[in-house]
C-alpha positions as CSV (number, residue, x, y, z in Angstrom):
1,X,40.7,-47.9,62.3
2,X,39.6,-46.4,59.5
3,X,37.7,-43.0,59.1
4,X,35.5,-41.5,56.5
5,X,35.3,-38.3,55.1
6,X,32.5,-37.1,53.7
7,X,32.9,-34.2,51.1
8,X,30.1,-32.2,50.2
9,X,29.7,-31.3,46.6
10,X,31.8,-28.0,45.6
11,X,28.9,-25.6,43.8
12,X,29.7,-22.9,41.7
13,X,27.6,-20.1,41.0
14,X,28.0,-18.3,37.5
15,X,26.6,-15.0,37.5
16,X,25.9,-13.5,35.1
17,X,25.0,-9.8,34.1
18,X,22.2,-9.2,32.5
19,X,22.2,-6.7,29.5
20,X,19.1,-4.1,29.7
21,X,18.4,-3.1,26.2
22,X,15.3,-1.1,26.0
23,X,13.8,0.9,23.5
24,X,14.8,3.5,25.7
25,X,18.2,3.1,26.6
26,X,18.7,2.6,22.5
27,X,17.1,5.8,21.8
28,X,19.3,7.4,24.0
29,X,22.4,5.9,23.1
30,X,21.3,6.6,19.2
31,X,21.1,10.5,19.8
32,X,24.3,10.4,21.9
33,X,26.0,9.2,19.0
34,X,24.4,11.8,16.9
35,X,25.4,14.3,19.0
36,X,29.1,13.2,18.9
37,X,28.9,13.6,15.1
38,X,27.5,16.8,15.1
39,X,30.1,18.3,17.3
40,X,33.0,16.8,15.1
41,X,31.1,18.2,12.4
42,X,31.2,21.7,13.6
43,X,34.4,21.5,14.9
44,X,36.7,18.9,12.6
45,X,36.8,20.9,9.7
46,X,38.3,24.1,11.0
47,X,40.6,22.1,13.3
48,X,42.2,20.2,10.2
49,X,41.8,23.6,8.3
50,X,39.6,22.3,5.7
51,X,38.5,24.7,3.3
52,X,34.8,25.6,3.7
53,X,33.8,24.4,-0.4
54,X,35.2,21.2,0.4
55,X,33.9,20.4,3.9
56,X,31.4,23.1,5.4
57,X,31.0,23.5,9.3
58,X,27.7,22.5,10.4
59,X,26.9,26.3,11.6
60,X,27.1,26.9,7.9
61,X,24.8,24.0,6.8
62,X,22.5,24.8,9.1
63,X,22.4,28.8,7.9
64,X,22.0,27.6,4.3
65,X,19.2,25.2,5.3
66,X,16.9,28.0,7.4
67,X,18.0,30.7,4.8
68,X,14.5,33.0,4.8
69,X,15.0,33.7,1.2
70,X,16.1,30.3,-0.1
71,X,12.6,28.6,2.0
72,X,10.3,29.3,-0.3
73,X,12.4,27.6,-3.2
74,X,13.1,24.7,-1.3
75,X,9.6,24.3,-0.4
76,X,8.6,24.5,-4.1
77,X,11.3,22.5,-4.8
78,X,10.6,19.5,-2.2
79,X,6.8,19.4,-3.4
80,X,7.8,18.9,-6.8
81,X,10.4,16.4,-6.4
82,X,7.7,14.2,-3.9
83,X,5.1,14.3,-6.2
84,X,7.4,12.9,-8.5
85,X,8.3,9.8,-5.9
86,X,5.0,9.2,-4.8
87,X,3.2,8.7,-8.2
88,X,6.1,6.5,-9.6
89,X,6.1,4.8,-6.2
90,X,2.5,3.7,-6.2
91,X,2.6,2.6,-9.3
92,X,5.5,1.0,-9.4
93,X,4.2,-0.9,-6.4
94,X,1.1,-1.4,-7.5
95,X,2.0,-2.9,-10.7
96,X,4.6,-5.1,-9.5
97,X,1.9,-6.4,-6.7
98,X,-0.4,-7.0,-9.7
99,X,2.2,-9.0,-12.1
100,X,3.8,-11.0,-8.6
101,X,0.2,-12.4,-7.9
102,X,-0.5,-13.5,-11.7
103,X,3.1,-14.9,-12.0
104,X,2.3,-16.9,-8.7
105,X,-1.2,-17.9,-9.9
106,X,0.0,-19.3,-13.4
107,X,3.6,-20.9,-13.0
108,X,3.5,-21.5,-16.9
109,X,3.2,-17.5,-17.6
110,X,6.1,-17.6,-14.7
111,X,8.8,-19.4,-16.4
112,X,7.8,-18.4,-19.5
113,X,8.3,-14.4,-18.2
114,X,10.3,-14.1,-15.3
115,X,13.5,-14.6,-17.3
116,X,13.1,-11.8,-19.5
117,X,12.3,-10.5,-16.0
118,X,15.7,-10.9,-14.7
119,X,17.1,-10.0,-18.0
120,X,15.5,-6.1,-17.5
121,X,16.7,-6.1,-14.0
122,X,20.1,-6.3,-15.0
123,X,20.1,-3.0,-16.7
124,X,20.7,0.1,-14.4
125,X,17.5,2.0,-14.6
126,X,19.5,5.2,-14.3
127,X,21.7,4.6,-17.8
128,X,18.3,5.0,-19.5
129,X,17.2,8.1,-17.5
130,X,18.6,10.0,-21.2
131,X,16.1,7.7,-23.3
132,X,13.3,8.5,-21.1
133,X,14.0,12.3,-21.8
134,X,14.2,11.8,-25.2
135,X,10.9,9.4,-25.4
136,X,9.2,11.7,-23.0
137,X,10.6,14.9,-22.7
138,X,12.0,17.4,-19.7
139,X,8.5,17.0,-18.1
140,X,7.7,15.0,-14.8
141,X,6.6,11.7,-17.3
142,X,10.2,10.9,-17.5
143,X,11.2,11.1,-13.8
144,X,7.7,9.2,-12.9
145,X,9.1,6.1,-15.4
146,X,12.5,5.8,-13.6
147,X,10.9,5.9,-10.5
148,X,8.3,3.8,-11.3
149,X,11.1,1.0,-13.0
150,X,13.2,1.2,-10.0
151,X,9.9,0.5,-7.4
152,X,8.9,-2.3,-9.5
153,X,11.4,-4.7,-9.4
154,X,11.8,-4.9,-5.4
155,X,8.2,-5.6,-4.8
156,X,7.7,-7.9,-7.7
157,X,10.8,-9.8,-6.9
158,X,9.9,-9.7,-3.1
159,X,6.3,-10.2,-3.2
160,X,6.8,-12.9,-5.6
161,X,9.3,-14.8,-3.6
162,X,6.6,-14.6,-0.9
163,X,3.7,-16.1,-2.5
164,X,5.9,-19.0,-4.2
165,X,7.0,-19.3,-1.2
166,X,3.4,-20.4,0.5
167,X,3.5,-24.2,1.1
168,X,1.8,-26.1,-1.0
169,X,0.0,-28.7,1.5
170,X,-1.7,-25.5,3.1
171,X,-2.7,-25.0,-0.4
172,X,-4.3,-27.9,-1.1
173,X,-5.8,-28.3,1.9
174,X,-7.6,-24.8,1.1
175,X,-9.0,-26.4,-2.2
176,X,-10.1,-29.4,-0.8
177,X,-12.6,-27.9,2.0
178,X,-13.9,-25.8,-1.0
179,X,-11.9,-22.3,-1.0
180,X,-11.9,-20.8,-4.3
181,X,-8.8,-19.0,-5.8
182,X,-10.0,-15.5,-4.7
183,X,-10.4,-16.9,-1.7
184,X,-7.3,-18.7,-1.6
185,X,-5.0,-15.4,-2.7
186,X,-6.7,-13.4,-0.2
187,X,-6.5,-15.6,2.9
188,X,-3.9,-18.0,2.6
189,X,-1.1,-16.1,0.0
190,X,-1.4,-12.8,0.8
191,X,-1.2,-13.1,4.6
192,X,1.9,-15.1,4.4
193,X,3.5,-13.0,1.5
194,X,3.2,-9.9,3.7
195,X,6.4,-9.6,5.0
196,X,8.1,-10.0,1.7
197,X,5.7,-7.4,0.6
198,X,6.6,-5.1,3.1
199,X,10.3,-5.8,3.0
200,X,10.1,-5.0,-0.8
201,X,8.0,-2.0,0.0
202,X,10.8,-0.2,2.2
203,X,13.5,-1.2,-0.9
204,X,11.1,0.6,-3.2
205,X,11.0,3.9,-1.3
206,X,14.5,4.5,-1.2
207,X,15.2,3.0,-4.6
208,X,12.3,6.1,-5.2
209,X,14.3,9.0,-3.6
210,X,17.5,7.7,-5.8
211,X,15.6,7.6,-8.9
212,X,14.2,10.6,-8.0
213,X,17.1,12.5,-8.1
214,X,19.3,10.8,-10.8
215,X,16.4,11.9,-13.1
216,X,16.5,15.7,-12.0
217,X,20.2,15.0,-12.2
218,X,19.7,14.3,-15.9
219,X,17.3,16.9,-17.0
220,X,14.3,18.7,-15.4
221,X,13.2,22.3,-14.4
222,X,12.6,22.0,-11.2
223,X,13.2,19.7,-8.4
224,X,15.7,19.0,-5.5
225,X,18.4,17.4,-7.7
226,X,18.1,20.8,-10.1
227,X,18.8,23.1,-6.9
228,X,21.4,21.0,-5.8
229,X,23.1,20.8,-9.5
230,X,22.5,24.9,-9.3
231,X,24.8,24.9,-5.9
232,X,27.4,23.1,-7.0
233,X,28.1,25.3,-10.2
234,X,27.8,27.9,-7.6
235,X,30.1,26.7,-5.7
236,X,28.1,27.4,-2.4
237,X,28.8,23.6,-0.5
238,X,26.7,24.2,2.4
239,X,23.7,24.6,0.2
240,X,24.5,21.3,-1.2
241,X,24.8,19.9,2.2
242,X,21.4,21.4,3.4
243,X,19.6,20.0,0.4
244,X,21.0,16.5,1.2
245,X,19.7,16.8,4.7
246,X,16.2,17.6,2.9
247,X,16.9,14.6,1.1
248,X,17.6,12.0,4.0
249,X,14.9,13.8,6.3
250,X,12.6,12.7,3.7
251,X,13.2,9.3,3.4
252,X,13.9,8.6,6.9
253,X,9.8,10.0,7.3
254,X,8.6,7.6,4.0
255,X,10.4,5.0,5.8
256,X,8.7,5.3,9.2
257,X,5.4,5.4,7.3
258,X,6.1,2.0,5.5
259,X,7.6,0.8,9.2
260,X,4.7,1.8,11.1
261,X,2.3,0.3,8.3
262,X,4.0,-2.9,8.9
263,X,3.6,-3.2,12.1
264,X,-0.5,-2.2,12.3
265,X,-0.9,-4.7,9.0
266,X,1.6,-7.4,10.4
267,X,0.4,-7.8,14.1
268,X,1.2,-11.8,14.8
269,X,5.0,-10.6,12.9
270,X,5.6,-8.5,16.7
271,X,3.8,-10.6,18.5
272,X,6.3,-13.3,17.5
273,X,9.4,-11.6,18.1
C-alpha cells in the first residue's frame, strides 16, 4: 500500500524596501551636509591650530564678508565684474549659436572650418589674456574678449553636435511635404538641438566667471579678481575667502537661471524623465 504525499509549492516572498527620494528629503539632506561643513569650518582650524592667514575660521569670513565699510566696494566691485560676464557671455553665445547653425546648414563650410576650429580650442584662452591687454588695453574690451572666447567654444561645440546630430530621414521627410530651410531649422533642428544648447549654455557661464576673473587677474582697475589680488598682498585671508564666496554665490544664481530656462523651454525633456 502505497501513499501519496502531496507537497505544496514552497513561496518565498522578497521584500524589498523601497528608497523614498524626494525633492524634499534631498534638500534636506543637502543642507545637513552643509551644515556639517560649516561647523568643521569654524571649528577645525583652531582645533589643529592653524594659523588664521592660512586657514581663517568661518566667524572671520563671515565679518570680512558683512564688513559695513568694505560693502560699498564690493558692491561696486561685483557690478563691474558682471557686467563684464554678461556682455561676453551673450555674445559669446550668440555668436557661437550663429556659426553652429551655418556649419550645420553647409557641411562643405563645416569641414572646411571646423578644423581650424579645433585647432583654436586647443589654446588656453587665459595664456592670451596678456595679448588681449596689449591689443586692447586695461579697459573692460579685453576682459569682454576672454570671456567672450571662452563662452564660444561650449555652445558652438554643443550646439553643433546637436543639430548634426538631427536624423536625416526626419529631414528629408520635412523637405518632401514642402518645409523650407527656415522652416526646417526652426522646427525640426532647433527643437531637437535644445538640450545640447542648453547643456553648452550652463558650460559657458561658468567658463564666464573663470574668464572673468583670470582677466582681472591679469590687469584691470577694478573688479572682483583686483580686490581679491589687493587682499592677498594684504595679507588679510578672510577677505579673500569672503570674495570667493561672492564668486560661487554668483554662479550658483546664473546657473539656476540657465536651469530654470531649461526646464520652461524644454518641457517634453521633464516630462520624459
Amino acid at each position: 500500500m502505497t501513499t501519496s504525499v502531496r507537497t505544496r509549492p514552497v513561496t518565498t516572498r522578497v521584500v524589498t524596501r523601497r528608497v523614498v527620494n524626494t525633492p524634499a528629503k534631498r534638500v534636506i539632506a543637502s543642507l545637513a551636509l552643509l551644515g556639517v561643513l560649516l561647523l568643521a569650518w569654524q571649528f577645525v582650524p583652531g582645533w589643529t591650530n592653524t594659523p588664521v592667514y592660512v586657514v581663517p575660521p568661518l566667524s572671520d569670513v563671515l565679518k570680512a564678508l558683512f564688513d559695513p565699510n568694505a560693502f560699498p566696494r564690493y558692491l561696486e566691485n561685483t557690478a563691474s565684474t558682471m557686467s563684464i560676464v554678461l556682455t561676453g557671455l551673450g555674445i559669446g553665445v550668440v555668436a557661437g549659436l550663429v556659426l553652429a547653425i551655418v556649419l550645420a546648414q553647409f557641411p562643405t563650410v563645416y569641414a572646411v572650418v571646423f578644423p581650424y576650429i579645433v585647432s583654436i580650442e586647443s589654446i588656453p584662452k587665459v595664456a592670451v589674456a596678456p595679448l588681449f591687454i596689449i591689443w586692447f588695453g586695461f579697459g573692460m574690451p579685453s576682459k569682454v574678449v576672454v570671456v567672450v572666447l571662452l563662452a564660444f567654444f561650449p555652445m558652438l561645440v554643443n550646439a553643433l553636435h546637436g543639430f548634426r546630430g538631427v536624423d536625416r530621414d526626419q529631414v528629408d521627410l520635412f523637405r518632401v511635404n514642402g518645409a523650407k530651410p527656415l522652416q526646417i531649422q526652426t522646427r525640426l533642428m532647433l527643437p531637437a538641438a535644445l538640450p545640447q544648447i542648453f547643456s553648452g549654455l550652463e558650460l559657458a557661464v561658468a567658463n564666464s566667471m573663470i574668464g572673468a576673473i583670470v582677466a582681472e587677474f591679469v590687469g584691470a582697475q577694478k573688479g572682483l579678481g583686483v580686490l581679491i589680488l589687493q587682499a592677498q598682498g594684504r595679507m588679510e585671508t578672510a577677505a579673500v575667502f569672503a570674495l570667493l564666496i561672492i564668486l560661487s554665490v554668483l554662479g550658483i544664481v546664473l546657473n539656476l537661471v540657465v536651469r530654470i530656462l531649461r526646464r520652461v523651454v524644454i518641457r517634453w525633456e521633464m516630462t520624459a524623465r
